[in-house]
N, C-alpha and C positions, 0 to 999 in steps of 0.2 A: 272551676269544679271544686266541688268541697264534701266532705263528709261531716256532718252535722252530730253533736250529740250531747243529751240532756245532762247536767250533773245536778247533784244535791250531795250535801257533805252524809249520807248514809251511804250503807254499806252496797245498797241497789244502785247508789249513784257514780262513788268508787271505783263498784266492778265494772261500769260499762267504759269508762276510761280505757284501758290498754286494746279492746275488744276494736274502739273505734280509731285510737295512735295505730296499729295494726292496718286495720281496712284505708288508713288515709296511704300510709307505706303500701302498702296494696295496688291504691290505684295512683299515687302519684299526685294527689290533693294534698291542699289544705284541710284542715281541722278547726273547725268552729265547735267551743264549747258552750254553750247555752247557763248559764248560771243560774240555778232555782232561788229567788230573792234574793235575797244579799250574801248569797253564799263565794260568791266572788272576792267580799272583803273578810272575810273567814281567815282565820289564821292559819291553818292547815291546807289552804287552797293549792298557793302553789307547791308544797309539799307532795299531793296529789295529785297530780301535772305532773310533777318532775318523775314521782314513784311510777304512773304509766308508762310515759315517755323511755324511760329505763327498761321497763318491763318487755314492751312494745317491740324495743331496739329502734326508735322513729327518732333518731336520731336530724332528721335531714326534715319533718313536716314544720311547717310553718302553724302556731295555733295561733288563734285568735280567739278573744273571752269577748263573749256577749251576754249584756245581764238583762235578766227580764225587765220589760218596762215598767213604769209602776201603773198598778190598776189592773194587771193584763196578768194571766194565769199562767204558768208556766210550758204549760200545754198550750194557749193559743201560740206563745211566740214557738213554740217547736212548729208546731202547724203552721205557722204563718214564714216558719224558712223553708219548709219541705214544700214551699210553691216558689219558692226565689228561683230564678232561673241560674244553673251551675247547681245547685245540690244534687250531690250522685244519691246520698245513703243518711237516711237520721240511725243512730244508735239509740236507744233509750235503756235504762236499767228496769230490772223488776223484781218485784216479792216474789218471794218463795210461797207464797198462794198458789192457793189450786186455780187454775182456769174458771170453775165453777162460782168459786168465793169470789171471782174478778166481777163475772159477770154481776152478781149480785150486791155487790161493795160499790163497784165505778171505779175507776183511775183516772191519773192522769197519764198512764201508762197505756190503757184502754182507749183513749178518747185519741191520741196520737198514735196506736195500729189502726184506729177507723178511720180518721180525716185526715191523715197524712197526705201528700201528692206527689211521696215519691215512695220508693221500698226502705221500709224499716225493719232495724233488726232489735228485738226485744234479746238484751242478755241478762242471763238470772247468775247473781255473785257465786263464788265458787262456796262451799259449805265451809263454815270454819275460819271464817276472815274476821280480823276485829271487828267491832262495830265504833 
């Protein structure tokens, strides 16, 4: 059983860290982080892990980092763990766009609440967080 969830070193990708260290303490899973390209070897990565973790109090979840594969979008590999069997929950972060503006823009935020195959939870960063 795992709780799955996208990062990207912005501030949409940030915020959904503690949201989904949380839901794994929640239900008693692991934590897979999905790494937006090479955001894995980022220097601030694990800075950002730990700052959740902390936040979270998820003292006790097990993470694992998964980096996208090359060629492949960072939304298909989300889609493509929200069919792994054991995932409870994908997390994904999102802009502070209107619903409206999504529609009409496209995400990758958009395209994993559509194809997903399990329940996702979209968390929008708190107002006022560095970038």
């Amino acid at each position: 059983m795992t709780v799955v969830v996208g990062y990207s070193p912005t501030v949409e990708g940030k915020g959904a860290l503690p949201f989904a260290f949380g839901e794994a303490v929640q239900r008693g899973v692991d934590l897979v982080v999905v790494a937006e390209e090479d955001s894995a070897s980022e220097e601030g990565f694990g800075a950002a892990i730990e700052s959740a973790r902390d936040e979270a109090g998820a003292g006790g979840v097990v993470v694992k980092v998964h980096d996208n594969e090359p060629g492949r979008s960072h939304a298909d590999n989300l889609i493509d763990l929200s069919y792994a069997e054991g995932t409870d929950l994908v997390v994904i972060g999102i802009r502070r766009r209107s619903p409206v503006g999504k529609l009409f823009l496209g995400s990758i935020s958009q395209r994993v609440l559509l194809e997903a195959q399990c329940p996702v939870v979209a968390v929008k960063p708190a107002v006022g967080l560095p970038r």
